[in-house]
PQR file with spaces between the fields and no chain letter, atoms N, CA, C, O and H, PARSE charges and radii, in Angstrom:
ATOM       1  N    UNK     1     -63.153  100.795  -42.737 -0.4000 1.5000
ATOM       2  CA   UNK     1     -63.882  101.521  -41.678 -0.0000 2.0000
ATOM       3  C    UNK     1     -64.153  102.963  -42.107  0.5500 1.7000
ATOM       4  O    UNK     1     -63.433  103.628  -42.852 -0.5500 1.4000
ATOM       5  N    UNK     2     -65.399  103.387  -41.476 -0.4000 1.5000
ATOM       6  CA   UNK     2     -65.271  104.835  -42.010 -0.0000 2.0000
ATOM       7  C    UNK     2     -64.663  105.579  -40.920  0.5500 1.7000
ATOM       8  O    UNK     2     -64.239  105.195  -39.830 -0.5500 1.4000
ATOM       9  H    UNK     2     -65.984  102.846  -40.870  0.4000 1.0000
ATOM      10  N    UNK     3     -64.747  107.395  -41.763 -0.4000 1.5000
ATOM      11  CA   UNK     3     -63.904  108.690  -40.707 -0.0000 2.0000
ATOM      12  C    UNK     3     -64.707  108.699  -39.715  0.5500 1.7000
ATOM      13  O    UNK     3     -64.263  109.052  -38.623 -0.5500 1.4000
ATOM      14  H    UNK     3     -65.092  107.708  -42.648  0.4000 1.0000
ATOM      15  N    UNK     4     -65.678  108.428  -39.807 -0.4000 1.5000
ATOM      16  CA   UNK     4     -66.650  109.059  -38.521 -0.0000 2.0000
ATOM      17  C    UNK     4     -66.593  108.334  -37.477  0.5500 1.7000
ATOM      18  O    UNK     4     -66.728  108.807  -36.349 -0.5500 1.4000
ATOM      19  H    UNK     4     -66.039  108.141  -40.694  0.4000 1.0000
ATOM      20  N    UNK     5     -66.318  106.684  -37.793 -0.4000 1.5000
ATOM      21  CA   UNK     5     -66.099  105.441  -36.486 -0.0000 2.0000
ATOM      22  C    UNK     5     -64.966  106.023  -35.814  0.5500 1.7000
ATOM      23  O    UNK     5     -64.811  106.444  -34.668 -0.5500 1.4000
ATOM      24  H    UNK     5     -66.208  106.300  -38.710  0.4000 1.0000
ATOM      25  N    UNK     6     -63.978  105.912  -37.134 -0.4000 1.5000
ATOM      26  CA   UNK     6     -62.686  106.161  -36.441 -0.0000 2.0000
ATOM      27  C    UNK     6     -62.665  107.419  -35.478  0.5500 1.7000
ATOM      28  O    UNK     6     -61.870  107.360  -34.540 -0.5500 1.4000
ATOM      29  H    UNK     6     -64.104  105.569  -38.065  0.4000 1.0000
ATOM      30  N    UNK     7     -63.422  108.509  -35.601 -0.4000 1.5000
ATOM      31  CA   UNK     7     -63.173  109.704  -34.850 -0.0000 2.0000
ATOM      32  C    UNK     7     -64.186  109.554  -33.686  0.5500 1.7000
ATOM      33  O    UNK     7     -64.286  110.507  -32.913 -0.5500 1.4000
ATOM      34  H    UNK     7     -64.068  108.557  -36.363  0.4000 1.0000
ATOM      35  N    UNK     8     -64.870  108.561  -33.507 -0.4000 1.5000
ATOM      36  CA   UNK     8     -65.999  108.653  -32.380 -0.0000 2.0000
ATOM      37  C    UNK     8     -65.161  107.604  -32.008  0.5500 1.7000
ATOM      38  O    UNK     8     -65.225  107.737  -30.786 -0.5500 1.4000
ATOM      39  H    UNK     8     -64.788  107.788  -34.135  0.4000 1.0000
ATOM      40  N    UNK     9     -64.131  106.286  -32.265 -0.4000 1.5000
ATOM      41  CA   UNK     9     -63.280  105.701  -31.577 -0.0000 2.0000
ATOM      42  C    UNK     9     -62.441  106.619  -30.469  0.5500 1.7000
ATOM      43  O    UNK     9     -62.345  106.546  -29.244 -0.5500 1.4000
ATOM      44  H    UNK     9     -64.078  106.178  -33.258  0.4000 1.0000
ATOM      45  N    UNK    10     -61.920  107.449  -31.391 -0.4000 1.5000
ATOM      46  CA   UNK    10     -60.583  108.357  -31.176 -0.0000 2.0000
ATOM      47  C    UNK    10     -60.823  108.885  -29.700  0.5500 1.7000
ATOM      48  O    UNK    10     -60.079  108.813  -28.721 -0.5500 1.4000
ATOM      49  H    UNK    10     -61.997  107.508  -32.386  0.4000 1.0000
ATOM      50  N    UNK    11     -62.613  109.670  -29.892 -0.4000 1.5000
ATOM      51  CA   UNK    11     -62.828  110.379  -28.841 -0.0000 2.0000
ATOM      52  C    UNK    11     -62.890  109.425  -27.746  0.5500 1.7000
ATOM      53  O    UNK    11     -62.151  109.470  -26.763 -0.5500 1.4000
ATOM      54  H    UNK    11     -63.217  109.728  -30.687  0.4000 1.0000
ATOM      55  N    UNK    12     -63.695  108.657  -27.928 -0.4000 1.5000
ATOM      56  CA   UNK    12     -63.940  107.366  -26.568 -0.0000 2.0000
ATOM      57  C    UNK    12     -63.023  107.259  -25.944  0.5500 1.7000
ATOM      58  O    UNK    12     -63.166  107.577  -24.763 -0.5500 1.4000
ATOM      59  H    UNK    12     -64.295  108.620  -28.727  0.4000 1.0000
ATOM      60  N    UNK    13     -61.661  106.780  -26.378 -0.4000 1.5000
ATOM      61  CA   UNK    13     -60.469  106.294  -26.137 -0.0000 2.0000
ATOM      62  C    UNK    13     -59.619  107.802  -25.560  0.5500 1.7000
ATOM      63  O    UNK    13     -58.794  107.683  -24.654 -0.5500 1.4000
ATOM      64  H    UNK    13     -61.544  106.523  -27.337  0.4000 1.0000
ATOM      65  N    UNK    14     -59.881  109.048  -26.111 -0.4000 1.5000
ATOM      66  CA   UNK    14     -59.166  109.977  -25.415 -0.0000 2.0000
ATOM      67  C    UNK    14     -59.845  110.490  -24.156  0.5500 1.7000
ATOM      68  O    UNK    14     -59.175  111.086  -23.312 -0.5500 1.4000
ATOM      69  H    UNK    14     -60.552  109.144  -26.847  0.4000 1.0000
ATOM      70  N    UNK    15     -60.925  110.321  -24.021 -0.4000 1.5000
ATOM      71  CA   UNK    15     -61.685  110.854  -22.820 -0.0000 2.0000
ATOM      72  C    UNK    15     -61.273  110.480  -21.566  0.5500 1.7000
ATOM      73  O    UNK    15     -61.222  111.298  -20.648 -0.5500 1.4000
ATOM      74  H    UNK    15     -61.469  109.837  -24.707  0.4000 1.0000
ATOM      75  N    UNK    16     -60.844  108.822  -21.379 -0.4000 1.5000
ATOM      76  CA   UNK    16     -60.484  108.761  -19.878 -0.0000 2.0000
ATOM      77  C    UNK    16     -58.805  109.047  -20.097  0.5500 1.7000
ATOM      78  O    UNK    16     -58.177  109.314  -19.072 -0.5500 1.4000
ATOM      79  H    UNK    16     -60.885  108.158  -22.125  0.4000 1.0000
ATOM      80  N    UNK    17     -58.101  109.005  -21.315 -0.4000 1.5000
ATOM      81  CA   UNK    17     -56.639  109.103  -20.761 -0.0000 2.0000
ATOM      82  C    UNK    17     -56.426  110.945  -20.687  0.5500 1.7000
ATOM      83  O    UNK    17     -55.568  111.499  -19.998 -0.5500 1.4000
ATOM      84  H    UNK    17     -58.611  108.788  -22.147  0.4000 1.0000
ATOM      85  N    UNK    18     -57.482  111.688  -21.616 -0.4000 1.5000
ATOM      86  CA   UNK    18     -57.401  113.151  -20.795 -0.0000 2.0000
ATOM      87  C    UNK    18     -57.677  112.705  -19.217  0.5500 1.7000
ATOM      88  O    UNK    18     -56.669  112.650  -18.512 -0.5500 1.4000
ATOM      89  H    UNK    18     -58.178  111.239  -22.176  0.4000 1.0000
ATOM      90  N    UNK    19     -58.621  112.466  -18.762 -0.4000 1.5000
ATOM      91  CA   UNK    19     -59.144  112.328  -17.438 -0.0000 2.0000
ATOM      92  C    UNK    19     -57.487  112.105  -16.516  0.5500 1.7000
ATOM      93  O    UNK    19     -56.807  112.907  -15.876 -0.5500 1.4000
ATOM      94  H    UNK    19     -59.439  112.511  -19.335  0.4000 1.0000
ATOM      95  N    UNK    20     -57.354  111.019  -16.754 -0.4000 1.5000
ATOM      96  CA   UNK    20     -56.429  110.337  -16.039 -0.0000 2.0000
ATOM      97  C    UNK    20     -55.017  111.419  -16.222  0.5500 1.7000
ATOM      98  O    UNK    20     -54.227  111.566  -15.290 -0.5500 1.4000
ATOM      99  H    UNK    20     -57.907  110.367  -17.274  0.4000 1.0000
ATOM     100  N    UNK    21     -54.858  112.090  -17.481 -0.4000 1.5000
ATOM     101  CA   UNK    21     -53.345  112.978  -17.453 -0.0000 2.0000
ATOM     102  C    UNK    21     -53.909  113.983  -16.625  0.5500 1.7000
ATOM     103  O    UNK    21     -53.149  114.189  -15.679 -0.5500 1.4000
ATOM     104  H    UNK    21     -55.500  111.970  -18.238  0.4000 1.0000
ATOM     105  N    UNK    22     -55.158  114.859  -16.576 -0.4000 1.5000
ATOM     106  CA   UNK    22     -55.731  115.951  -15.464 -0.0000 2.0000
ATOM     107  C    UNK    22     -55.501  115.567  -14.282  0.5500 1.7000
ATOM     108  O    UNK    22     -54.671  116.213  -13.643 -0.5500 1.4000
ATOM     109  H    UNK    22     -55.776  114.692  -17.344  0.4000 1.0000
ATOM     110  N    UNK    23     -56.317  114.143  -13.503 -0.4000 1.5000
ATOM     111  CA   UNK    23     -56.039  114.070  -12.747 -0.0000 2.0000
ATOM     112  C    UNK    23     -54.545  113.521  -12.174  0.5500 1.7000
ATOM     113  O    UNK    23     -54.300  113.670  -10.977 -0.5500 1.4000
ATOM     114  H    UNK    23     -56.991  113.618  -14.023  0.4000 1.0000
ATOM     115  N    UNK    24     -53.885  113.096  -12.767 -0.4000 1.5000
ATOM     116  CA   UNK    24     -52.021  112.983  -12.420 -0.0000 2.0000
ATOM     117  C    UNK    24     -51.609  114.340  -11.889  0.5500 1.7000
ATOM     118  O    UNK    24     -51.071  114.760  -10.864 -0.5500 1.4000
ATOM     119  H    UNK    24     -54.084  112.975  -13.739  0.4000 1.0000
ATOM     120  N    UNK    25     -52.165  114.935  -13.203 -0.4000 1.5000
ATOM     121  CA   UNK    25     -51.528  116.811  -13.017 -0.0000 2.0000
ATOM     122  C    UNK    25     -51.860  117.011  -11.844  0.5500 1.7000
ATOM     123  O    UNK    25     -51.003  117.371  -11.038 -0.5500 1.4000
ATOM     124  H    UNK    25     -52.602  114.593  -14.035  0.4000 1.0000
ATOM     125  N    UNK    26     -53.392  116.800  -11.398 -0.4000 1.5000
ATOM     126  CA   UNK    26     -53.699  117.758  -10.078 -0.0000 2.0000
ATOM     127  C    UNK    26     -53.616  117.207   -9.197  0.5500 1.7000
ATOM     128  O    UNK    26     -53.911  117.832   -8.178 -0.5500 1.4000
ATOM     129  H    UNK    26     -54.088  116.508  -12.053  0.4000 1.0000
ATOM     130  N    UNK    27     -53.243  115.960   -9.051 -0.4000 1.5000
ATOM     131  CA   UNK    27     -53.002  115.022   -7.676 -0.0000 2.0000
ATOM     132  C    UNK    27     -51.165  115.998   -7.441  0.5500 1.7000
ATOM     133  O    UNK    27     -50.720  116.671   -6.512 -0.5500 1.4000
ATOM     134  H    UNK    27     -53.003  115.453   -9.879  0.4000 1.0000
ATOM     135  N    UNK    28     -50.616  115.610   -8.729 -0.4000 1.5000
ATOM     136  CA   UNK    28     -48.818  115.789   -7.906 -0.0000 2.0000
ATOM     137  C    UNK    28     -49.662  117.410   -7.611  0.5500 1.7000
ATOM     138  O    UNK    28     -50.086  117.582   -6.468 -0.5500 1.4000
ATOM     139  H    UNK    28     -50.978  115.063   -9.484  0.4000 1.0000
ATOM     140  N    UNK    29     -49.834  118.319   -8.445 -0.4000 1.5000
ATOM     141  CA   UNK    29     -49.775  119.901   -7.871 -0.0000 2.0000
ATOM     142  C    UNK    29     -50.240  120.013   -6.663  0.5500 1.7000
ATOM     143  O    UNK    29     -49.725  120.932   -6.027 -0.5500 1.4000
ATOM     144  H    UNK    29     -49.490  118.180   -9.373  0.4000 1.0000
ATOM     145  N    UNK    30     -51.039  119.399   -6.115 -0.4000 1.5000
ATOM     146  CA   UNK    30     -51.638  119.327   -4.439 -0.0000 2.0000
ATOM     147  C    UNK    30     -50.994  118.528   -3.581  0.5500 1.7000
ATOM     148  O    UNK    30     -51.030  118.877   -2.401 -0.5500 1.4000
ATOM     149  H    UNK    30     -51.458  118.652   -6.632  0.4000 1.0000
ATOM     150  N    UNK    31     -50.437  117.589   -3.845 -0.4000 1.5000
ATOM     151  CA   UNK    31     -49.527  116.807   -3.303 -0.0000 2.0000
ATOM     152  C    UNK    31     -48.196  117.051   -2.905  0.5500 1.7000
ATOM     153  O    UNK    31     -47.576  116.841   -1.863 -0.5500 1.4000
ATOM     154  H    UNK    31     -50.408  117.306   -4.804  0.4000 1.0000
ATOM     155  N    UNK    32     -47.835  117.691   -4.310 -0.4000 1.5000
ATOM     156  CA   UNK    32     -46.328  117.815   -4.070 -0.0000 2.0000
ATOM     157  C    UNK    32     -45.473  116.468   -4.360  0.5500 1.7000
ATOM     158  O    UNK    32     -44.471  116.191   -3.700 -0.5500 1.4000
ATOM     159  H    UNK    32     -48.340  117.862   -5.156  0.4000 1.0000
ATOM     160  N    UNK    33     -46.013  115.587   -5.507 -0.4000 1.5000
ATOM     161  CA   UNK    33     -44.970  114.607   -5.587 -0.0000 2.0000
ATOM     162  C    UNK    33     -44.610  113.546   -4.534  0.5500 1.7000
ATOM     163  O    UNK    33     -43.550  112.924   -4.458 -0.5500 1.4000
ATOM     164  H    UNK    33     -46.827  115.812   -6.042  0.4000 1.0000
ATOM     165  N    UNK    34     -45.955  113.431   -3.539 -0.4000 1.5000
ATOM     166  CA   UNK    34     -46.115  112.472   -2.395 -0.0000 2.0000
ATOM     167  C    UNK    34     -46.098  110.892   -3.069  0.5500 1.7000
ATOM     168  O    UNK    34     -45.267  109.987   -2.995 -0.5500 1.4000
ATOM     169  H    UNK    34     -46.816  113.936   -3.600  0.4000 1.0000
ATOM     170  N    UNK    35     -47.314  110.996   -3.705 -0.4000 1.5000
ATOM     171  CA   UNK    35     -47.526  109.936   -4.333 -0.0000 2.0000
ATOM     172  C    UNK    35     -46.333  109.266   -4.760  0.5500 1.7000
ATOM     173  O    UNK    35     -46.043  108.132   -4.379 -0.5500 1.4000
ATOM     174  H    UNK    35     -47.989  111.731   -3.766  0.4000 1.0000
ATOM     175  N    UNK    36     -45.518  110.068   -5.682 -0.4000 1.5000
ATOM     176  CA   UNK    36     -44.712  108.735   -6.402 -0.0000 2.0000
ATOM     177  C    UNK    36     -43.403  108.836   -6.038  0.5500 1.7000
ATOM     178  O    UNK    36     -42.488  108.438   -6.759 -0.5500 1.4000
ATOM     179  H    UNK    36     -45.754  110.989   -5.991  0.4000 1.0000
ATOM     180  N    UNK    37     -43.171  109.599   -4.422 -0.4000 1.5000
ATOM     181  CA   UNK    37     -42.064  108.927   -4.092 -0.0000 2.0000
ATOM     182  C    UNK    37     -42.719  107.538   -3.121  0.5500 1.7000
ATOM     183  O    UNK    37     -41.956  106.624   -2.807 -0.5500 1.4000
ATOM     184  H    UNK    37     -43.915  109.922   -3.837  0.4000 1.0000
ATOM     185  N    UNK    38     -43.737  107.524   -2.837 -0.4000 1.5000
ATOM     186  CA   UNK    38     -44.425  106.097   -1.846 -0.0000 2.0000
ATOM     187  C    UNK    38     -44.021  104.791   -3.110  0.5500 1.7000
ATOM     188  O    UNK    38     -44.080  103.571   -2.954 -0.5500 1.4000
ATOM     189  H    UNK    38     -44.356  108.267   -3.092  0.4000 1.0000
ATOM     190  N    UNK    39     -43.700  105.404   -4.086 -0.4000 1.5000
ATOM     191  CA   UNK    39     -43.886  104.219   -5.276 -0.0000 2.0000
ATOM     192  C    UNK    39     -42.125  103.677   -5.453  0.5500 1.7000
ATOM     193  O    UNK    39     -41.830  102.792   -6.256 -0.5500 1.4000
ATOM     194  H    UNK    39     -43.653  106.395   -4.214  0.4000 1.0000
């Protein structure tokens, strides 16, 4: 495979799990850790 797949993989694949660690972050900071005591 070449560098360039692999790094346009890399990005694809990091875009929603940034997304998803931001939004974790800013759900508990507004929340206050609601969420995952319901869990």
């Amino acid at each position: 495979m070449e560098l360039t797949a692999l790094i346009a993989w890399g990005i694809l694949l990091l875009i929603p799990i940034v997304g998803l660690v931001m939004a974790s972050k800013g759900a508990r900071d507004h929340d206050g850790g609601v969420r995952r005591r319901d869990r």
